[in-house]
N, C-alpha and C positions, 0 to 999 in steps of 0.2 A: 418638655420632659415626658416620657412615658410615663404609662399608669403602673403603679405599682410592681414597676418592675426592679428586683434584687439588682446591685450593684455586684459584678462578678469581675476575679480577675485570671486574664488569661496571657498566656505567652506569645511572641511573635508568630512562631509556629502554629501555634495551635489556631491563632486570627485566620493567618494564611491557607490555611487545611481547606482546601476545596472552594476558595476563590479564584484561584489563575487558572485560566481557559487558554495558555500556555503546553504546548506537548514538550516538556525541558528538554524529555530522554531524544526526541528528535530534535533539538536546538542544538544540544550539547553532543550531537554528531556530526552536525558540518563543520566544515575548512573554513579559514577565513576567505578562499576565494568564493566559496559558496554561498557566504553571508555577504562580501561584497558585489557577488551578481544579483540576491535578492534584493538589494539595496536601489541596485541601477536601473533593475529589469519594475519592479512592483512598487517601493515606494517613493522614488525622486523622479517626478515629470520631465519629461522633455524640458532643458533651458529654464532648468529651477537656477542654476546661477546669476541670471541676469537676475533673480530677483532678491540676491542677497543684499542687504543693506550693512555698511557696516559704518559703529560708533554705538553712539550710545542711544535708545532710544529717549523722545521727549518727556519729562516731567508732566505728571498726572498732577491733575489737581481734584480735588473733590469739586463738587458741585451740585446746585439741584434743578433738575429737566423735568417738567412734566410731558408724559408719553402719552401718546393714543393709550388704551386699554388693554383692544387686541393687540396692537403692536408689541407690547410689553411680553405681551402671553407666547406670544411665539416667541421672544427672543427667548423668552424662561422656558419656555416647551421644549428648546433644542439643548438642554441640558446646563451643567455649572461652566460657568465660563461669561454667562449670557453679558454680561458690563463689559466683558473683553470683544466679544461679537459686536457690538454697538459701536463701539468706540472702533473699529475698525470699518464699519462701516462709511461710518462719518469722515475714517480717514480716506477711504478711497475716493469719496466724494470729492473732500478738498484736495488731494491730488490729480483728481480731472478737470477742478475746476482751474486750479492753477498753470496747468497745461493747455488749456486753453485759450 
C-alpha cells in the first residue's frame, strides 16, 4: 500500500486521459484494406500459420520450483507475464526433446 496516500475516485475516461501512445485520429482513418496490409506487412512473420496450434491448451498446475536467483531476475526484468515466459520456455525445450 502507498504511504498515505487519499483514496480518490475517478472515471474511465479520466484513467485513460493521456495514457495511450495510440494516434486514434490516424487509426480511425484507414480502410480495412489498409489495416489488413499492416497486419501482413509489420505484424504476422513470414509462415506464422504453420505455427498455429489448435484445441485447447494444457492444464496448468501450480507448483513449487526453486530457480537460480539471477535466472529469476531476468525473467521478472522482462516485465508481467514473466510465469508465462518460463513455462514456455520449458515448453520449447520439451518439444525438441520430444522431436528428437
Amino acid at each position: 500500500m502507498s504511504k498515505n496516500r487519499p483514496i480518490t475516485r475517478k472515471s474511465g475516461a479520466e484513467m485513460a486521459k493521456g495514457l495511450s501512445l495510440s494516434d486514434w485520429d490516424a487509426a480511425g482513418g484507414l480502410t480495412h484494406a489498409d489495416v489488413e496490409r499492416l497486419v501482413d506487412d509489420e505484424l504476422m512473420p513470414a509462415g506464422w500459420q504453420a505455427t498455429v496450434v489448435l484445441g485447447l491448451p494444457p492444464r496448468k498446475e501450480a507448483v513449487s520450483v526453486r530457480l537460480d536467483t539471477d535466472v529469476l531476475a531476468w525473467f521478472r526484468a522482462q516485465g508481467p507475464g514473466y510465469q508465462t515466459r518460463i513455462n514456455a520456455v520449458l515448453r520449447g525445450f520439451v518439444d525438441a526433446k520430444q522431436k528428437a
